[in-house]
C-alpha positions in Angstrom: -5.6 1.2 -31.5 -1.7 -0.1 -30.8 0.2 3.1 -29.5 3.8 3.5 -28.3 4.1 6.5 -26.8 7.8 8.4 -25.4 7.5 9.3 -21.8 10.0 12.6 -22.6 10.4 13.1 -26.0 14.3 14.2 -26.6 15.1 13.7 -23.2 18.1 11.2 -23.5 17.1 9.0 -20.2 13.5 8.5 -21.6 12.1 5.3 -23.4 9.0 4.2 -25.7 5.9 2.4 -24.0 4.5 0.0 -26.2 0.7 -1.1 -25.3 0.9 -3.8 -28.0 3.2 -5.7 -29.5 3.5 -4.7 -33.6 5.4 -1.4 -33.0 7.1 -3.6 -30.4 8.5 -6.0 -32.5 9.8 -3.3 -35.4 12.1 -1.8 -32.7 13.5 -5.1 -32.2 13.9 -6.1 -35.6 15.5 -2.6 -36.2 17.9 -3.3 -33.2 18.9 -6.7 -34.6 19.8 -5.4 -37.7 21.7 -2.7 -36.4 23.7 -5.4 -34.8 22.3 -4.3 -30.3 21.0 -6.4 -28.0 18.5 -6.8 -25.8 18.2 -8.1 -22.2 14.9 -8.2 -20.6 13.6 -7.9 -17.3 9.4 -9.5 -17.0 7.9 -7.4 -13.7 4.1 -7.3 -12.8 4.8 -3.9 -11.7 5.4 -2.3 -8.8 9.2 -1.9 -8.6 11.5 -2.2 -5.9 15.4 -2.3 -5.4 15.1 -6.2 -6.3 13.9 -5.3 -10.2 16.5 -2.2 -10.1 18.9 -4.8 -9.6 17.8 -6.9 -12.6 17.9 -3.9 -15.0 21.1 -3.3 -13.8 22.7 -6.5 -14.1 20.6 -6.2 -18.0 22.4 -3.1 -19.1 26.0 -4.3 -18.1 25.3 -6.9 -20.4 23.1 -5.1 -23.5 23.0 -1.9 -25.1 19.2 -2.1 -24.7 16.7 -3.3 -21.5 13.3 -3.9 -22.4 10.9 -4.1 -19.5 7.4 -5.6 -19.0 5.0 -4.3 -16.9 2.1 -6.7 -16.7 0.2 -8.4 -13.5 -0.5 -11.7 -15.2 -4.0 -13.2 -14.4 -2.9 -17.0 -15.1 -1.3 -17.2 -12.1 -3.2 -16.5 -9.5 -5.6 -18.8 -8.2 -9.5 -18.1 -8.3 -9.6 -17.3 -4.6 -5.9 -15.2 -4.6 -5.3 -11.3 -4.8 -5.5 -10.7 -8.2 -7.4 -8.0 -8.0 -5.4 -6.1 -4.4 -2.1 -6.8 -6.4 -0.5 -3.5 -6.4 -0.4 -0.9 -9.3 2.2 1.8 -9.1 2.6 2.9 -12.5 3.4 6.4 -11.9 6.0 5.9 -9.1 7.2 2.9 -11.3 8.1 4.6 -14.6 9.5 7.7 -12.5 12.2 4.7 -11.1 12.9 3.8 -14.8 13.4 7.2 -15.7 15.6 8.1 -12.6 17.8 4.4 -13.4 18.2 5.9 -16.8 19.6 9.1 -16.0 22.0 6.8 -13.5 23.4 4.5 -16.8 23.7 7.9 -18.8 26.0 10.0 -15.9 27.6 7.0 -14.9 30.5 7.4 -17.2 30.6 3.7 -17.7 30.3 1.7 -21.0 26.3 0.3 -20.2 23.2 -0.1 -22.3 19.9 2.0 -21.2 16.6 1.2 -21.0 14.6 1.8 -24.2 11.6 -0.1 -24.0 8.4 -0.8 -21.3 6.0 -3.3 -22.8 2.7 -2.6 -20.7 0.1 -5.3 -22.8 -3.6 -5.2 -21.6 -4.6 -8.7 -20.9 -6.8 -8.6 -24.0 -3.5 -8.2 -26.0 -1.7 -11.1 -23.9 -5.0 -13.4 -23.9 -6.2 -12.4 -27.5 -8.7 -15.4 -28.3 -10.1 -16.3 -24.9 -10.4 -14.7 -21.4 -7.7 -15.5 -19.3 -8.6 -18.8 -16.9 -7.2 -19.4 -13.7 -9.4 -22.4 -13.3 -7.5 -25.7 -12.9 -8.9 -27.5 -16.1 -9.7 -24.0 -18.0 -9.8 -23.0 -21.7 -6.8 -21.6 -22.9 -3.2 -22.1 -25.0 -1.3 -22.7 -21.6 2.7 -24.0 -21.1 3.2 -26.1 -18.8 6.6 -27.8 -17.4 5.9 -30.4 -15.1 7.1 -32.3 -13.0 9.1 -29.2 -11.9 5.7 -26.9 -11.0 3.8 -29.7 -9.4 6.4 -29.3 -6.3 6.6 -26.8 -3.4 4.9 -23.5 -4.6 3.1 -26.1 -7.3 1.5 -28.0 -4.6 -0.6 -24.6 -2.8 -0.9 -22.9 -6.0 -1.7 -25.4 -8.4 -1.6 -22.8 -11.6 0.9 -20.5 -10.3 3.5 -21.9 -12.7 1.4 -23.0 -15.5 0.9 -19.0 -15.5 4.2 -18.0 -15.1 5.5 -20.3 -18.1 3.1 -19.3 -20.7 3.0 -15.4 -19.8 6.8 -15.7 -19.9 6.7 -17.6 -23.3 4.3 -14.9 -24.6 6.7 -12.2 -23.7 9.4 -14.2 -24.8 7.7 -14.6 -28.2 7.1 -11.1 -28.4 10.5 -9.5 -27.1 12.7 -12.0 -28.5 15.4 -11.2 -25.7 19.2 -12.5 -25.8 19.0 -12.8 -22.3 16.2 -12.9 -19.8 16.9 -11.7 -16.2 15.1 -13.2 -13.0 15.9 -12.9 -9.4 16.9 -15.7 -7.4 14.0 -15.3 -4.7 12.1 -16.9 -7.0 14.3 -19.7 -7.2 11.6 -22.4 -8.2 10.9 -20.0 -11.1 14.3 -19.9 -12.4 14.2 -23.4 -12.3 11.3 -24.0 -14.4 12.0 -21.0 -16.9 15.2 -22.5 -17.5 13.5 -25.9 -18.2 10.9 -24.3 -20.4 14.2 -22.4 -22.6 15.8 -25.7 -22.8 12.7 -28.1 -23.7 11.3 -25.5 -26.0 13.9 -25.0 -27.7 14.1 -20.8 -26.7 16.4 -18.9 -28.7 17.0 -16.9 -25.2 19.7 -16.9 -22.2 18.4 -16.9 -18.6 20.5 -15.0 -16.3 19.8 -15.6 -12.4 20.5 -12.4 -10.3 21.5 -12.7 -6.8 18.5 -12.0 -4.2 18.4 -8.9 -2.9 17.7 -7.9 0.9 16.2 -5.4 3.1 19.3 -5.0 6.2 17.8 -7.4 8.2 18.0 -10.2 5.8 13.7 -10.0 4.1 13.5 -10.4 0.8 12.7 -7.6 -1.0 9.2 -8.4 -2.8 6.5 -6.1 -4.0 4.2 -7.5 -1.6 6.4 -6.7 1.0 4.5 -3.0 1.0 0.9 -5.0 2.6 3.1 -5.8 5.6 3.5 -2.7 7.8 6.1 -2.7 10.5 5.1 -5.1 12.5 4.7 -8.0 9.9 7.9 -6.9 8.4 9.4 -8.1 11.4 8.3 -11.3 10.9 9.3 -11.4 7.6 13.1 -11.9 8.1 12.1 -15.0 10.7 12.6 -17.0 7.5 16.0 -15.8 6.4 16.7 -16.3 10.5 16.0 -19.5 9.5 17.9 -20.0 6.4 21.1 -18.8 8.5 21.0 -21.8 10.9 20.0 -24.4 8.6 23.7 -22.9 7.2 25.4 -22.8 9.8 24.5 -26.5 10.6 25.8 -27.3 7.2 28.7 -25.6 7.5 29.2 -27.2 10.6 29.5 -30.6 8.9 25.7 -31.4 9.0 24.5 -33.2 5.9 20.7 -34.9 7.0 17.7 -33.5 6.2 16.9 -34.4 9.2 19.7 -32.0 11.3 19.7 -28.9 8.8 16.0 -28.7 8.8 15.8 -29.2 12.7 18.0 -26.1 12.7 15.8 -24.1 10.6 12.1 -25.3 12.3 13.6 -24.4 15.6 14.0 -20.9 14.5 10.6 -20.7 13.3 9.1 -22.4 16.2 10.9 -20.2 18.6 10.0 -16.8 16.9 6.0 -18.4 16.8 5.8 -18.9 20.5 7.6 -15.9 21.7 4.0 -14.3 19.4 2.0 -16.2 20.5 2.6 -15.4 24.1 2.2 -11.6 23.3 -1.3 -9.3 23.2 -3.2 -9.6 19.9 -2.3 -5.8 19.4 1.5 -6.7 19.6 1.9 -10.1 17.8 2.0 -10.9 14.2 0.9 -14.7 13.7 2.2 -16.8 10.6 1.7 -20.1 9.2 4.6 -22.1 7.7 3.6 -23.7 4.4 6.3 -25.7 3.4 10.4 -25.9 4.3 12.1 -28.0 1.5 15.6 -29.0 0.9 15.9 -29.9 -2.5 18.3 -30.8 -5.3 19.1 -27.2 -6.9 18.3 -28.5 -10.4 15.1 -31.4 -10.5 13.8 -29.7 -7.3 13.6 -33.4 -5.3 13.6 -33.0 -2.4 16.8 -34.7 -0.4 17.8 -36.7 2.6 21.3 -36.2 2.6 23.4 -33.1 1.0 26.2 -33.9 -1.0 28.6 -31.0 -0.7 30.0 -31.5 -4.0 26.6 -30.1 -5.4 24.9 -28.6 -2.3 21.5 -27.8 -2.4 18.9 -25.0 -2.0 16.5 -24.8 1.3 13.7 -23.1 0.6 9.9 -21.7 2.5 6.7 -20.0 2.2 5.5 -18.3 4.8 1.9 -17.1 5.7 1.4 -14.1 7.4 -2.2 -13.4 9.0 -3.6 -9.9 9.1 -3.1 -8.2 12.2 -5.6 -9.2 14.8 -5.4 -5.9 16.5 -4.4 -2.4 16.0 -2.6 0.8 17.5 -3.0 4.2 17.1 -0.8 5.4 14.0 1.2 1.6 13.7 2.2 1.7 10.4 0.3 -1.2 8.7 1.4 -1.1 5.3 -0.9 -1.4 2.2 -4.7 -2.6 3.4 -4.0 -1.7 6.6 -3.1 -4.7 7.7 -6.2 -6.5 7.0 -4.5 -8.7 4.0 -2.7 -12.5 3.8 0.7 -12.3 2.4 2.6 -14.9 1.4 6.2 -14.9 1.8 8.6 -17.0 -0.2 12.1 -17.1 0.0 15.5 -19.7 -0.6 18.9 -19.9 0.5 21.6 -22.0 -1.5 23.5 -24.7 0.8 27.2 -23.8 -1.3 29.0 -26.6 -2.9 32.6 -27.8 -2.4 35.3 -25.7 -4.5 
């Protein structure tokens, strides 16, 4: 049976969870007569400063935040980690509770959080199991040629995924605005694509990426790498930096702003390398692409007029070895993480 539930009832910071989307949909239609709007923020869970940043940026600009709360099957491949994908869903609904009480002291004029749309997949996927097979059964978006490149070319239905769980909530929240995060820049891309093409009644607002201090991305599976890995993962923003500063240094090939950024990477892999399996942390490099900002084509000169956006995955292998009481994160260091991340080459004022 389709329940919404209040996490507190009469406290002022608390909000409705909606397991289906009926009761869902009367709130909205009850907040569109009444004139509010809604900005919403699409998380599989697990929350981190990143998605706090979102929600943020979402009440400045609404008097109400929906949230989602869903790890979408679509889009991971048949041999990914679906199933190790981390659930935090007391610790996550605390956060919104706590961000709540933060818009209500604050003093400021700022919307609230009033909704957390937490769909099983049977409610997402009504008619058929979900597939993540290339060629499987389903009602599926997909935007292409924008999700056959980088991320598209290793993860053949991440984005086919992405696009129709994001249409379904889309459908179902009917959002004025929509709120990613620039680390998934490829994402942004192709949501915006999907908004336009499909004709989406909805505004997609791209939030600035947000870092741990020593440049990593914040991500949720960022809590599988443990110390040591996590010093790995800022090697890409390391990276990122150089291929700038070459730009910004006049440089305009491919060929010079990438050399800048692989020389980085190549450094940081054989100063590992050279180290004790119990000290190291080994990586693979997927892909570095520097691309147009909008079609994603990748270039061999950057016109500063429109700069461009350099971008990477990165690999991480589990730890080979161990020490007494490292800190190994989630798994204990026995998982793959992929690490993605961008940087925007700025363009002339």
């Amino acid at each position: 049976m389709a329940t919404s539930i209040t996490r507190s009832p009469g406290d002022p910071s608390s909000f409705q969870i909606f397991r289906d989307s009926p009761q869902l949909r009367r709130l909205r239609q009850q907040l569109l007569k009444d004139d509010q709007s809604v900005g919403f923020v699409p998380t599989m869970g697990a929350l981190h400063e990143g998605h706090l940043s979102l929600i943020r940026a979402a009440a400045c600009e609404n008097t109400n935040v929906f949230i989602s709360i869903f790890v979408n099957p679509t889009q991971f491949g048949v041999n990914e980690d679906f199933s190790s994908y981390p659930c935090t869903w007391e610790s996550d609904i605390e956060r919104l509770e706590k961000l709540n009480k933060e818009f209500i002291s604050s003093g400021s004029p700022t919307g609230r959080i009033s909704a957390v749309f937490a769909p099983t997949s049977k409610v997402m996927y009504p008619n058929l199991p979900p597939s993540s097979e290339i060629d499987g059964d389903g009602s599926f978006v997909t935007v292409t040629p924008l999700s056959k490149k980088l991320e598209g070319e290793s993860r053949p239905v991440f984005f086919r995924g992405v696009a129709t769980v994001c249409m379904k909530l889309f459908n179902v929240t009917t959002p004025d605005r929509v709120y990613f995060g620039q680390k998934d820049f490829q994402q942004t891309v192709i949501i915006k694509r999907m908004v336009q093409d499909l004709h989406v009644g909805t505004e997609v607002r791209v939030v600035s990426t947000a870092r741990e201090v020593n440049g990593l991305a914040l991500s949720s599976r960022n809590a599988y790498l443990g110390d040591r890995r996590r010093r790995a993962g800022c090697t890409i923003f390391r990276a990122f930096k150089a291929a700038d500063e070459a730009y910004r240094g006049g440089k305009t090939s491919r060929v010079d702003i990438l050399r800048a950024a692989q020389s980085v990477l190549d450094r940081v892999f054989a100063e590992q390398q050279a180290l004790s399996p119990s000290e190291r942390y080994l990586f693979e490099i997927d892909y570095i692409s520097l691309a147009d900002s909008n079609t994603l084509e990748e270039l061999d000169i950057v016109d500063h007029i429109k700069g461009a956006v350099i971008s990477a995955a990165l690999k991480m292998a589990p730890l080979e070895e161990t020490v007494p009481n490292e800190e190994c994160g989630l798994g204990d260091g026995k998982v793959f993480v992929r690490l993605i991340d961008n940087w925007m080459l700025q363009a002339e004022n």
